[in-house]
N, C-alpha and C positions, 0 to 999 in steps of 0.2 A: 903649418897651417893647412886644413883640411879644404881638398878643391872640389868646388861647386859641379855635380856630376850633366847637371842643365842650370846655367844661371840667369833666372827669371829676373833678377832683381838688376843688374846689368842693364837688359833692357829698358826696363823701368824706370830708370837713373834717364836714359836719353830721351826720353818723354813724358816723362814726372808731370811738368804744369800740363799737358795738353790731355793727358791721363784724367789729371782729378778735374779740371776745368768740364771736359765732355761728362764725366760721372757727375760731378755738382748741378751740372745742367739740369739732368734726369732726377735726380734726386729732387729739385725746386720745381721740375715739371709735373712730377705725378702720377706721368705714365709709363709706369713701369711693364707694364706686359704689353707689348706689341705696337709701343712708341714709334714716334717717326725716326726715330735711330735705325730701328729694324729695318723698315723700306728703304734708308739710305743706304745701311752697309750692304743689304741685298743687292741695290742697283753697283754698287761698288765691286760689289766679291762678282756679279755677273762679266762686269765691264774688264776686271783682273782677267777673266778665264779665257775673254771674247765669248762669250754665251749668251744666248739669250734671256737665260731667267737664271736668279737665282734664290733660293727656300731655306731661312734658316729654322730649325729644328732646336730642340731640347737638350741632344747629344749627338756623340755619332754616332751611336746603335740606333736611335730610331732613324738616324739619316739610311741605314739600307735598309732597314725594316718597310719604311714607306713607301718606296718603290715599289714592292715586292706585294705592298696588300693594292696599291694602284693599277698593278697590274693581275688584280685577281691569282695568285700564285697560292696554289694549296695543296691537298688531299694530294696525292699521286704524280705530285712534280717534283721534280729533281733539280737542284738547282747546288751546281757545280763550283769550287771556292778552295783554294789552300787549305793545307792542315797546319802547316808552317806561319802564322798567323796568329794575332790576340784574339779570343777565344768570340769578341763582339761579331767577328765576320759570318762565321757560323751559327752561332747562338741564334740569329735572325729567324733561321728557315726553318724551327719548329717551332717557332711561334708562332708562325704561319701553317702548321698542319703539313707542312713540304719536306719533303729528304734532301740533307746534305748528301753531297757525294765529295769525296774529298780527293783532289789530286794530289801527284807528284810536284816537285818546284826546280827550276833552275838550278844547278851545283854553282854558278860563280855570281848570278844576280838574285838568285832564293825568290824569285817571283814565279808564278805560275810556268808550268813546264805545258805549252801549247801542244805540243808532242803526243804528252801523256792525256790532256785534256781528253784530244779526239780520242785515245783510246775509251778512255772513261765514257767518256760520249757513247761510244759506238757497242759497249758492253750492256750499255743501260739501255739502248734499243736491242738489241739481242732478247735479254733477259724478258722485253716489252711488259715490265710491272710499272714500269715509271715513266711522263713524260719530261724530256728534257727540257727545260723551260728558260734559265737564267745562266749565264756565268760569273762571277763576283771575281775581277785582278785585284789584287791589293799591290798597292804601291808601297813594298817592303823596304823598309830604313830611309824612305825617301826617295826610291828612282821607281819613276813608270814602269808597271809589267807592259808585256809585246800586244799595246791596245791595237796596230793593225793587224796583228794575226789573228788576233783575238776577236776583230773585226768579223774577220773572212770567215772564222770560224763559228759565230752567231749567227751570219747571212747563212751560211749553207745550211744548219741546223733550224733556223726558223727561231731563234732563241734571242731572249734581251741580255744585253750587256752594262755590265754596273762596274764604275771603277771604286774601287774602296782607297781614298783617296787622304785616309786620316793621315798617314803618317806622312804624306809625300804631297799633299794641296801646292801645288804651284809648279809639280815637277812637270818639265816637257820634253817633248820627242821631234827635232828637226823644230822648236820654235813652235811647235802646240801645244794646246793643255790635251787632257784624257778625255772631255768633252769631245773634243771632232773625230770619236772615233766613238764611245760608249755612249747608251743610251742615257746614262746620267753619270755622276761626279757625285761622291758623297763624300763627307769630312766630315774630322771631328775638331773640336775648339777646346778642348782639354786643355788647363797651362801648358803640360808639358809638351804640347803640339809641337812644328813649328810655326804656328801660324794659331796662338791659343789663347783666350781668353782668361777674364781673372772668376773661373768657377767652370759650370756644365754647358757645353753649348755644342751645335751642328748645323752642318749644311749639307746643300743638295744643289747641282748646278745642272741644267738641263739646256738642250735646245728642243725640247717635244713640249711647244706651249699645253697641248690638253694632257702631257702626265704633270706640268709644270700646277696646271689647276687644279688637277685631282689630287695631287698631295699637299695642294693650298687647304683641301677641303679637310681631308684628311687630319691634316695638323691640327688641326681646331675642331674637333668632336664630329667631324663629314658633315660640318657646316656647307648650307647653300652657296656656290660659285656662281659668278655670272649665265653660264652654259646649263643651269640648274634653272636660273628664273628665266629665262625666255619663253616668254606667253604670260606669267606669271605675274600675280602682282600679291607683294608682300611687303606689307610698309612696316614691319618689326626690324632689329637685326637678323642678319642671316643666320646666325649660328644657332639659333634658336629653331630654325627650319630644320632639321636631318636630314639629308641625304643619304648617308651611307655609312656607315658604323666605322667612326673614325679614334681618334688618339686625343691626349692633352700630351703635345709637343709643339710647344712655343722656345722663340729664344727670349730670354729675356733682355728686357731695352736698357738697363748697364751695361750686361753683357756685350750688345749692340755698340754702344758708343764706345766703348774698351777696343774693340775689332774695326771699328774704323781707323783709330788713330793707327792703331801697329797694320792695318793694310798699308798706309800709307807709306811705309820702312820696310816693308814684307821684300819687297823686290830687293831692294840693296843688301837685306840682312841673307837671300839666297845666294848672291855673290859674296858674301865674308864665308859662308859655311862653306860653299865651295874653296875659298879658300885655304882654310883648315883643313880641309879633308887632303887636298892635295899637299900640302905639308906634310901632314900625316902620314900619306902613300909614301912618300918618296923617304923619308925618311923611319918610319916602320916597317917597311919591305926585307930587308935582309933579316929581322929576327923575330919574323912569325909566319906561320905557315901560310898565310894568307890577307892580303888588303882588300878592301872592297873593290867591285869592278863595277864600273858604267861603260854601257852602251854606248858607243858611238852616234851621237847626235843627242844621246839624252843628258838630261840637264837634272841632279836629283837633289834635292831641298835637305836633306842629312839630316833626321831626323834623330838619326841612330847610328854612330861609325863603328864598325861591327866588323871585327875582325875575326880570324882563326886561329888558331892555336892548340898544338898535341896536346899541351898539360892545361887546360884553359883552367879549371880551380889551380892547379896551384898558380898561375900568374895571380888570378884573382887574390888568394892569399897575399902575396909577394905584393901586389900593390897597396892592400890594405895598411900594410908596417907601414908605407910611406906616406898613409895619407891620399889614396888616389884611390877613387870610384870607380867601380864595375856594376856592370848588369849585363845580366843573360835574357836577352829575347829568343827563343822561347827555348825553354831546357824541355817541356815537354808540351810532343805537338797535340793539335786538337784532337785527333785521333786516338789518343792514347789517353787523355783524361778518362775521368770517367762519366762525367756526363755525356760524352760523347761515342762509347765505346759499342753502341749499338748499330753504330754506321760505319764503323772501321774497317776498312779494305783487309784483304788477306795479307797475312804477313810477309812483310819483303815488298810489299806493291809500293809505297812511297818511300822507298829505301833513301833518297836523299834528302827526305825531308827530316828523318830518323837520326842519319848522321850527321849531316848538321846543325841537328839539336844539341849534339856532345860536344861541339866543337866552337861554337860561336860565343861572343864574347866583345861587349861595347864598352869604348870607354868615353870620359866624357869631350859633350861636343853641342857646340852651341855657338853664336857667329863674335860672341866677344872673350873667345878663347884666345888669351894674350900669349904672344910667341914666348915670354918665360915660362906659363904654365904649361903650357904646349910641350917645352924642352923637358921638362919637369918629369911629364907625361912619359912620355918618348924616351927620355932617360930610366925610368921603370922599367919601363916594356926591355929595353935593353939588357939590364942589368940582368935580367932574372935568367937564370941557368937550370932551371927546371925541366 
């Protein structure tokens, strides 16, 4: 029997009536775009993070996108982001008229290499064609990138900091989210998140109440905010007023009530995955070149267990005979596409994000992965002599 590579439906099994009861709700109410589901799960996913606000969006690509036009980010900005990465992190900042610049990454946690950043940083004021504007961490396979270096390293530059937060939402450092360090928190609600809804959805988690308005504005065609009508009087809907040349990025209010219930299990389902993974570690360890590593103090939601491996296709092979699921995040980095080949560093400069592309390799991982299929699992990876 062929094993579920993320098993959505597991889930769904342990919240079935409270599932379709919240959807039946929205469905008899009506208001499907920007129901009071929305403002709940908002004040919820804010109260999850400790944040002050929280903004759900359409996906997660418009969740960094909006930042980025809130804070006027364009023509002649540079705004700094992994190559090692799904291709949304990037793709943003020439929608915006701005240059990626693309770093180097960690060798044993594949998140942004701080290191290499400030070089990048320090090349791009050199060259003085571009200003540095933004940094994008992505929280790769689920654990926080280094948001207090990353910290230090936006103050000294004068730069905003953005966590890309889709695959890793809930992950912490010393018992924080990536909000008490970044200028916002964005996510995505994709099923196969960990933390995902049943279709398109995103968010945005802030403590800066006026970028918190401005991408309220934003989401909704730069419809009129509060901060807009003072002095003002206009007895229409807001959205009807422009302010500012905004987006159609709503979540929608299914969507909403779907993300309510599984918040409520979100926290326990990050303590199964953890445990899986350390399963995993200790007993995948001696026959492959590498298990995932976390930080001391970080806590990472496992979005993706993602190992290394010399022959990584033929395992892949080797597992397929048996019925067991692979995927490669990412076999090729952004850099090397070709949509993106106009910004690609000189050759050799993100050398470890390069090799790690040849070498990585997830298998499946999800919080109601049963210790038989686990064995199952685990017994593949063993067998193969490749």
């Amino acid at each position: 029997m062929a094993i579920a590579f993320i098993d959505l439906q597991a889930q769904r099994k342990r919240i079935e009536p409270q599932i379709n009861a919240a959807v039946q709700k929205v469905i008899e109410s009506g208001a499907y775009i920007m129901g009071p589901e929305v403002k709940q799960f908002e004040a919820d996913l804010a109260a999850f993070s400790g944040a002050k606000h929280a903004l759900g969006c359409a996906n997660g690509t418009d969740a960094i996108a909006l930042p980025l036009m809130a804070w006027g980010v364009g023509a002649g900005d540079a705004v700094f982001c992994p190559s090692f990465t799904f291709c949304a992190t990037g793709e943003v900042v020439p929608w915006v008229g701005a240059t990626p610049v693309f770093v180097d990454v960690e060798p044993d946690t594949y998140n942004i290499n701080p290191d290499h950043l400030v070089a990048q940083i320090e090349r791009i004021l050199k060259d003085g064609k571009l200003k540095p504007r933004v940094i994008v961490g992505v929280c790769l396979f689920g654990q926080a990138a280094n948001y207090p270096r990353l910290r230090e390293i936006a103050n000294k530059y004068g730069m905003k900091l953005i966590a890309d937060s889709a695959q890793g939402f809930g992950t912490t450092i010393n018992g924080k989210h990536p909000s008490d360090w970044a200028d916002c928190v964005t996510t995505s609600f994709f099923p196969a998140k960990p933390l995902g809804c049943y279709g398109d959805g995103g968010g945005i988690v802030t403590n800066d109440t006026a970028l918190a308005e401005i991408i309220d504005s934003l989401r909704v065609h730069g419809k009129a905010v509060a901060s807009d009508l003072k002095g003002k009087t206009f007895d229409h809907d807001p959205k009807y007023l422009n302010m500012r040349v905004g987006m159609n990025s709503r979540l929608d209010t299914i969507q909403a009530a779907v993300l309510i219930e599984k918040l409520k299990i979100y926290a326990d389902e990050i303590v199964l995955r953890n445990k899986v993974a350390a399963r995993y570690n200790e007993l995948l360890k001696p026959h492959v070149a590498a298990v995932p590593f976390v930080k001391p103090g970080f806590v990472s939601t496992w979005a993706q267990y993602t190992i290394e491996h010399d022959n990584r296709d033929g395992l892949a092979a080797h597992l397929k005979t048996q019925d067991i699921p692979t995927a490669v995040y990412y076999p090729v980095p952004m850099h090397m596409n070709q949509a993106y080949r106009e910004w690609a560093p000189k050759p050799g400069e993100l050398a470890v994000t390069e090799a790690k592309a040849e070498r990585v390799i997830s298998l499946p991982m999800h919080p109601y992965l049963d210790i038989a299929t686990q064995d199952r699992i685990i017994e593949g990876v063993r067998t193969f002599n490749g």
